[in-house]
C-alpha positions in Angstrom: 0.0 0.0 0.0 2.8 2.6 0.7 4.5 1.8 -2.8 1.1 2.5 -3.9 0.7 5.7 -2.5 4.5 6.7 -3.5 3.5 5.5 -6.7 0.6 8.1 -7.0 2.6 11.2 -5.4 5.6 10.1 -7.9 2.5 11.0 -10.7 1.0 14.0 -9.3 4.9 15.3 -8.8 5.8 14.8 -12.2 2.4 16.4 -13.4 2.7 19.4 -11.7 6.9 19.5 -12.2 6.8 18.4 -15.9 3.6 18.8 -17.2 4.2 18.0 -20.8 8.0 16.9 -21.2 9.9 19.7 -22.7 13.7 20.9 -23.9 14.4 24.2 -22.3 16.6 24.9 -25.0 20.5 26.3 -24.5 19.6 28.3 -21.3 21.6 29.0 -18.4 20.8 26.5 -15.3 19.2 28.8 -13.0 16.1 28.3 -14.0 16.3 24.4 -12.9 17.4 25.4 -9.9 14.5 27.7 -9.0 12.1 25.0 -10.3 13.1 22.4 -7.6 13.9 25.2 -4.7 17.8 24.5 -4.9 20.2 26.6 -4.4 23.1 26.6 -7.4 26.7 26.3 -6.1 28.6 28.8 -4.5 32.2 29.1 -5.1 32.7 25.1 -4.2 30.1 24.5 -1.8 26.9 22.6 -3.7 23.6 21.6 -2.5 23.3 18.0 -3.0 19.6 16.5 -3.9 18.6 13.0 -2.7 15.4 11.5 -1.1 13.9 11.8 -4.5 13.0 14.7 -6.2 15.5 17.0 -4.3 12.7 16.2 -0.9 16.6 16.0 0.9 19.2 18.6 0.4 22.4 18.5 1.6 25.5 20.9 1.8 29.0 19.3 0.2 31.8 21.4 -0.1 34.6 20.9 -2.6 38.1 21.0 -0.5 40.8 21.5 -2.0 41.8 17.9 -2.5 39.4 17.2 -4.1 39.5 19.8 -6.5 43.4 18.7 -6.9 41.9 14.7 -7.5 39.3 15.8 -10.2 42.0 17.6 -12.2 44.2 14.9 -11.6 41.5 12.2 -12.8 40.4 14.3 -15.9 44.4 14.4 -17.2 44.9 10.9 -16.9 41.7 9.9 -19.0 41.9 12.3 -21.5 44.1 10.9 -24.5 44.2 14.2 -26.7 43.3 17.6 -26.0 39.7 17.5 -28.0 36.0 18.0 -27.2 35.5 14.1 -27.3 38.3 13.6 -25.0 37.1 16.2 -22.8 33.5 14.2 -23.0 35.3 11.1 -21.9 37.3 12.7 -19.1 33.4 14.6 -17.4 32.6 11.2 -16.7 35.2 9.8 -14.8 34.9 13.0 -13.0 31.5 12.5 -12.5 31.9 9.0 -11.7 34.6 10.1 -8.4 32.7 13.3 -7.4 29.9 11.0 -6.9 32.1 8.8 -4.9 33.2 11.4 -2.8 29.9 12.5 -2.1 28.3 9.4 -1.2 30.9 8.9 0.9 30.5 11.7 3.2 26.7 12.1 2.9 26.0 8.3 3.1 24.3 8.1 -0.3 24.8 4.4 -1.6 22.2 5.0 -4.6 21.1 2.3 -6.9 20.8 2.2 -10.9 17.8 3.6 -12.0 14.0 3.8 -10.6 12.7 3.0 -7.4 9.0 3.7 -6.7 9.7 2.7 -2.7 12.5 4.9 -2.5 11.3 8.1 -1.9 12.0 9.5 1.2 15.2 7.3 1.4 18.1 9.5 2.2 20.3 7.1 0.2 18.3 6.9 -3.1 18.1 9.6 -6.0 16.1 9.3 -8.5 16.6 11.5 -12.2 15.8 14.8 -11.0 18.3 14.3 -7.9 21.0 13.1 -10.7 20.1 15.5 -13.2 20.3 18.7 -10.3 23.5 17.0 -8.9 25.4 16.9 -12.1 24.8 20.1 -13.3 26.1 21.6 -9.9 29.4 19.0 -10.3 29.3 20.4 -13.4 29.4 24.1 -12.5 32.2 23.2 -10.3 34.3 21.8 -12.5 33.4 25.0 -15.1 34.3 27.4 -12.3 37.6 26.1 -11.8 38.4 25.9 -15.5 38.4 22.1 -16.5 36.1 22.5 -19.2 37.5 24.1 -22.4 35.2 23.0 -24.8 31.8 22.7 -23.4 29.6 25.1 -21.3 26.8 23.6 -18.9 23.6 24.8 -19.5 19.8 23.6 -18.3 19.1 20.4 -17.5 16.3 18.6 -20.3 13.6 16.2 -19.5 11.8 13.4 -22.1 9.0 11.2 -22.1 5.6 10.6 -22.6 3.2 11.1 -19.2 -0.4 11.2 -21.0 1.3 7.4 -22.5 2.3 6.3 -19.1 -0.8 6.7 -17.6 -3.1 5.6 -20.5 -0.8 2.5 -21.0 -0.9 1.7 -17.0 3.5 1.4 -17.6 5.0 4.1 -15.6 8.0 3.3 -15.7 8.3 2.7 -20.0 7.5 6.5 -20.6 8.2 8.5 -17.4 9.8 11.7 -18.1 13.3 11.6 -17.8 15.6 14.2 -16.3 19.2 14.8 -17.3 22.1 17.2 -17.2 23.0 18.7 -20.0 26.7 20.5 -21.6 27.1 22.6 -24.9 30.0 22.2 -26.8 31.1 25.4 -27.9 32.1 25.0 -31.3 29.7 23.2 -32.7 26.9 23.9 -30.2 25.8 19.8 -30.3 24.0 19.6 -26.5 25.0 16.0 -24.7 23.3 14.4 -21.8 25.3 13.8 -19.0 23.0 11.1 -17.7 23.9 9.4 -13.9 20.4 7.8 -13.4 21.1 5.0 -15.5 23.8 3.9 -13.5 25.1 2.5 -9.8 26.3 6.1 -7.6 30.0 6.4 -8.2 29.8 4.6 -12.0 30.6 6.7 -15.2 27.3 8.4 -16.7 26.4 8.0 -20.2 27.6 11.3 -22.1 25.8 10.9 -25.3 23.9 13.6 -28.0 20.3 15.2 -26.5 19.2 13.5 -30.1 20.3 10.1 -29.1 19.5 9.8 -25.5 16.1 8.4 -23.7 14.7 8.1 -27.9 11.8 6.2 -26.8 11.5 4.8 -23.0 13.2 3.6 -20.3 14.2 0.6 -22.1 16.8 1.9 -24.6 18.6 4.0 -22.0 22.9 4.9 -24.1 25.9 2.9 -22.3 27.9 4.6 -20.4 31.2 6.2 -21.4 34.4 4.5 -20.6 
């Protein structure tokens, strides 16, 4: 009965968050931020979103160490000095920011969707990932390790009215991710962690290729 009634607030949530899914084009993320009451990072400090939904929010702060790590991390992955590379080297960033975080704040999140979760301090579900990345993201912008992307709004895709009608809400629930810009060519990639266990690479694949039709043809992630 209580994954039931999770179940319907998960609905009404993503009615009243979503409404129709929709690209918010090559905006700035503040307006993400104000959506789900969060507050974008300052200098390294980041409010982290778990619980479902961002219903938990919790300060990390960058020290740093950690800082030094991430630079660290992205050098040794990166095999050339181009936007690709760059891609390639986000996620393993990604991948140990989350470590780091989980670590301190006790998130242990598991791939993908759980209608019991919510409320669970340790779960996040896309919205969590999608608000998390983008403020890992920032980070990593602010301290210059991105020279060829800029991180912009987070996107969401699905199909709610086909959810419901179908009685699948999982297949078509709107999807949440973060997005970057690469600036020469302006090509927008996800920067999807939902798909995946906390502390695994994301996928890092084209707006145009990710979530195409449900939950079941979800990109790989990038090694």
């Amino acid at each position: 009965m209580r994954q039931v009634r999770n179940l319907v607030s998960l609905l009404l949530a993503a009615v009243s968050l979503a409404g129709c899914t929709y690209d918010r084009g090559e905006g700035p993320p503040g307006v993400h931020f104000a959506q789900f009451r969060v507050a974008p990072p300052d200098g390294n400090s980041v409010e982290v979103c778990h619980g479902y939904t961002c219903q938990i929010k919790t300060t990390f702060y960058f020290r740093p160490k950690d800082i030094q790590d991430i630079s660290a991390e992205m050098r040794t992955v990166k095999k050339g000095d181009t936007p690709f590379q760059e891609r390639r080297a986000i996620a393993y960033a990604i991948a140990m920011i989350e470590k780091k975080v989980g670590a301190r704040l006790g998130i242990k999140d598991r791939a993908g969707m759980e209608f019991g979760g919510t409320g669970d301090p340790t779960q996040q579900d896309c919205v969590d990932e999608a608000t998390n990345t983008t403020s890992y993201l920032m980070v990593l912008q602010s301290h210059g390790l991105l020279k060829y992307h800029t991180v912009i709004v987070p996107m969401t895709k699905g199909d709610l009215l086909k959810a419901t009608l179908q009685g699948d809400p999982v297949k078509y629930w709107p999807h949440w991710t973060a997005v970057i810009q690469e600036k020469g060519t302006r090509q927008r990639f996800a920067v999807d962690s939902w798909i995946y266990a906390d502390g695994e690479n994301p996928a890092v694949v084209e707006v145009e290729k990710w979530y195409i039709k449900d939950i079941n043809n979800l990109p790989k992630a990038t090694n």
